[in-house]
C-alpha positions in Angstrom: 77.7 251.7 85.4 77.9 254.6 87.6 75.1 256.6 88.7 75.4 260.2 88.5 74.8 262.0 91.5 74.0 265.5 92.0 75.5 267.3 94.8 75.1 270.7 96.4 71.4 270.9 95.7 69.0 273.2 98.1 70.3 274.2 101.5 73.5 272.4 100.6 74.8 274.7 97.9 75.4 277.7 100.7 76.3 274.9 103.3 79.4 274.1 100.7 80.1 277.8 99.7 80.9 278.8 103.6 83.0 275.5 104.3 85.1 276.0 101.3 85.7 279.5 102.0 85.7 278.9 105.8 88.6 276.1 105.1 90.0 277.4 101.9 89.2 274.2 100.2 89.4 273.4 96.0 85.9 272.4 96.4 82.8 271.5 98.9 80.3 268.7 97.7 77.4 267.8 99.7 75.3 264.7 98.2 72.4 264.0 100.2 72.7 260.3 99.2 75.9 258.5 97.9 77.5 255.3 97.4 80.5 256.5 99.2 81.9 259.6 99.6 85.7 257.7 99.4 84.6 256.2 96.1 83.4 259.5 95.0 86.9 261.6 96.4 88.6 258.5 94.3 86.4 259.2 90.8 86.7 262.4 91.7 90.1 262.7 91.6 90.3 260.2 88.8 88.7 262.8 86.3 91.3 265.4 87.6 89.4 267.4 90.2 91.6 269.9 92.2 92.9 269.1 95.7 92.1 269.7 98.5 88.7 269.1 98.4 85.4 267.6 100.5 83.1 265.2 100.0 80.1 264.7 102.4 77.2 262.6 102.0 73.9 263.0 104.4 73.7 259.0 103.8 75.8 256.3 102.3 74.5 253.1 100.7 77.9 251.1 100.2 79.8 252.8 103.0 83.4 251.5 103.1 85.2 250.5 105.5 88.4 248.4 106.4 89.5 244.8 105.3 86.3 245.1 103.1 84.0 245.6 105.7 80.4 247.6 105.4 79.8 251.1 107.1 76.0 251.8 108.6 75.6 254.7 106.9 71.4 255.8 107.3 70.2 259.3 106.2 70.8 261.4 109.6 72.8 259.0 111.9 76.4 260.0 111.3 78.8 262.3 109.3 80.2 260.5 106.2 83.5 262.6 105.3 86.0 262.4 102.7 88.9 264.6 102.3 91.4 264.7 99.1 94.8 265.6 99.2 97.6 265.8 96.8 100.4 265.2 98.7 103.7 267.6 98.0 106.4 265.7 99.7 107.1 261.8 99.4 106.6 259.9 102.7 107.4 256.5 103.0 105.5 255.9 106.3 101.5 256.5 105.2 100.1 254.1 107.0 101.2 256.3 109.6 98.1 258.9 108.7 95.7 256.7 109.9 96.9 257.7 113.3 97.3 261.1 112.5 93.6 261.4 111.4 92.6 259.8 114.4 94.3 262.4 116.8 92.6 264.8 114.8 89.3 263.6 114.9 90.0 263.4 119.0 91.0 266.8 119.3 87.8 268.0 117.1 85.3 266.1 119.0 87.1 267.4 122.2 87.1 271.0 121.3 83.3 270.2 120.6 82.4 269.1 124.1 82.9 265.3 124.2 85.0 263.6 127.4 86.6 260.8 128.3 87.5 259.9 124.6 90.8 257.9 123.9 92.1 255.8 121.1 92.3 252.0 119.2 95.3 251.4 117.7 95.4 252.0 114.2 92.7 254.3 114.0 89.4 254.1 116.1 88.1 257.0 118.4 86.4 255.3 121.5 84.4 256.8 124.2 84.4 254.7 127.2 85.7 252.2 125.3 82.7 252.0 122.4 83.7 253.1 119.5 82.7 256.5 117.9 84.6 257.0 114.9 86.6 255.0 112.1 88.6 255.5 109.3 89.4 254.6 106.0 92.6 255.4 104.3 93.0 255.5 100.2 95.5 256.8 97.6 95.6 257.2 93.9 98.8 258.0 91.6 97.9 260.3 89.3 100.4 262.5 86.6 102.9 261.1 88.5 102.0 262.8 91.9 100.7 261.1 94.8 96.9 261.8 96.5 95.1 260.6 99.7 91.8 260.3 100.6 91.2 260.6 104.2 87.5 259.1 104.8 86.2 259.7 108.4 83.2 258.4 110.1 81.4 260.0 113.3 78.5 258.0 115.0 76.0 260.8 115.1 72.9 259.1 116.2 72.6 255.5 114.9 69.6 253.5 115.6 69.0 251.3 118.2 68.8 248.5 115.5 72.1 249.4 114.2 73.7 249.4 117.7 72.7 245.8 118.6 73.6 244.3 115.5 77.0 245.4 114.7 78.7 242.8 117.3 81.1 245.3 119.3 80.4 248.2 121.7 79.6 251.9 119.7 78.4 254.9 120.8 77.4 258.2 119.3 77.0 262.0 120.0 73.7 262.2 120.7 74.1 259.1 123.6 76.9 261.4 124.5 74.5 264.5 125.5 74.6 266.0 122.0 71.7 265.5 120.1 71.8 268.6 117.7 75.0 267.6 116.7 75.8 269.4 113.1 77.5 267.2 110.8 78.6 270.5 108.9 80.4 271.7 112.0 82.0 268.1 112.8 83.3 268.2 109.1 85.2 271.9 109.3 86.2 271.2 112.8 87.9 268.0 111.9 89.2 269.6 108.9 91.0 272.4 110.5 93.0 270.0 112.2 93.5 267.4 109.6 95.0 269.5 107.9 97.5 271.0 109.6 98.1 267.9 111.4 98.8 266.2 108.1 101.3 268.8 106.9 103.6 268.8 110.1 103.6 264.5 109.4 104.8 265.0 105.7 107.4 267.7 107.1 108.4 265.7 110.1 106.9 261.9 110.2 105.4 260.6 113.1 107.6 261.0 115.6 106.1 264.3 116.8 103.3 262.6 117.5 104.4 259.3 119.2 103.8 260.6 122.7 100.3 262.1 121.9 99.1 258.6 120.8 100.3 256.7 123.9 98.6 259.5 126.2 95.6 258.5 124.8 96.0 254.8 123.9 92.8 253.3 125.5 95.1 249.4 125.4 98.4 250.7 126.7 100.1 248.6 129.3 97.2 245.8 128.8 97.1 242.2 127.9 96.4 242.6 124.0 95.7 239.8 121.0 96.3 241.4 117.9 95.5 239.4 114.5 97.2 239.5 111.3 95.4 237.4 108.8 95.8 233.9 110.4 98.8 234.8 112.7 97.7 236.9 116.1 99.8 238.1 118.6 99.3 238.3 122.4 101.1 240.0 125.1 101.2 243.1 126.5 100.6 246.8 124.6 103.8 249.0 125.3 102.2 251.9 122.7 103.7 253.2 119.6 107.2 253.7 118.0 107.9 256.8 116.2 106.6 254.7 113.4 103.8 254.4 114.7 103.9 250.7 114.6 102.3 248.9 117.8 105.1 247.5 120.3 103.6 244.6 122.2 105.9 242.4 124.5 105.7 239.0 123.9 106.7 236.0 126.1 109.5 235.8 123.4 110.3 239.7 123.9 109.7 242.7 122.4 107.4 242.7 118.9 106.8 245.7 116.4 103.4 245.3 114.2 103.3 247.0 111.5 99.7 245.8 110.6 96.4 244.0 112.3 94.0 244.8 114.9 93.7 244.7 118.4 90.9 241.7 119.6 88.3 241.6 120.3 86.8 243.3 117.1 84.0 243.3 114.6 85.8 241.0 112.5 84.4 237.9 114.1 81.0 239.4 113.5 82.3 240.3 110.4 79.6 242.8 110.2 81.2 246.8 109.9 84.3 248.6 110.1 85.9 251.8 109.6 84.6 254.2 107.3 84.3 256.2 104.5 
């Protein structure tokens, strides 16, 4: 049985009121501590909340991630984000978004003050090439319309704990030279462009912003392996197709990859992931 949570309590309840007039969002919810704020945004919309609307969580205690992987989500260490659309036009090409958040979250941590960021292929924002951010995409029918949930994770300050044990190179903001980071900032930053971002891709698809990816592809033109359950791939990475599906020439020529991930990752720790 779920536990109810109560959100919005204390300091949060303004903290919601400005982002949701600041963004003119449905709804703002804060929850200091939460399962996960994509399960949430998914119950949430279950029981017929209005869209768009937030989710944030100050901690996670079943943070989700990719492929069924776990999140680190302690109280303080990172933002935990989940945004709900309904989704007004059909769009065959969703998986797409994943690369479309992505960009977003780059250009919000750019405009920020973070450098030398770049991108993994589907959806990780590195810096230097230790990772930074993931993300989680989810959907629901409901009524016969479609909805996403867009969760986003941002390494704030993890501990030192966290950072050896996770089995692949991370980073966060306050390694970065910004310690006072605020999470609430991150989230209507990243918004603002999510947003928009996500409306041109349900107008146009991803073609638009099939250049934009490969300027910032941290594996382009590099020997890749990328594995797909038990097949993997190897060769090198010639970016994205307007698809955004990963080109990789093999010594049998050219592949397109509609799915996977680029080795080495966390799966052969098998220990975290993307969020939300």
């Amino acid at each position: 049985m779920t536990q109810i949570q109560v959100y919005n309590t204390g300091s949060n309840a303004a903290k919601a009121q400005l982002l949701r007039e600041k963004l003119a969002l449905a709804g703002v919810f804060i929850y200091q501590r939460l399962d996960s704020t994509n399960a949430q945004a998914m119950r949430d919309l279950a029981a017929g909340e209005a869209c768009p609307f937030l989710v944030l969580a100050r901690q996670q205690t079943a943070g989700k991630g990719r492929r069924g992987r776990v999140w680190e989500s302690p109280a303080g260490a990172g933002l935990y984000y989940s945004l709900a659309l309904e989704l007004k036009a059909e769009n065959r090409n969703l998986a797409a978004l994943s690369l479309v958040t992505a960009l977003s979250v780059h250009a919000a941590l750019t405009e920020l003050g973070v450098t030398n960021l770049n991108l993994k292929w589907p959806n990780d924002v590195l810096n230097c090439g230790r990772k930074l951010s993931g993300i989680l995409l989810e959907s629901m029918i409901r009524g016969g319309s479609q909805f996403l949930v867009i969760g986003i994770g941002v390494n704030l300050n993890l501990p030192a704990a966290i950072k050896t044990s996770l089995g692949q190179p991370v980073t966060d903001l306050a390694a970065l030279g910004l310690q006072a980071a605020d999470p609430d900032e991150i989230a209507s930053t990243i918004t603002g462009y999510l947003i928009g971002r996500v409306d041109e891709f349900m107008k146009t698809g991803f073609a638009s912003f099939q250049a934009e990816w490969n300027s910032l592809d941290a594996f382009l033109g590099q020997a890749i392996e990328v594995q797909l359950g038990d097949q993997c791939t190897a060769g090198e990475m010639l970016g994205v197709n307007e698809f955004g599906e990963l080109r990789v020439l093999t010594e049998q020529g050219q592949e397109v990859l509609r799915g996977g991930e680029i080795l080495p990752s966390v799966r052969r720790q098998s220990v975290s992931g993307e969020q939300s």
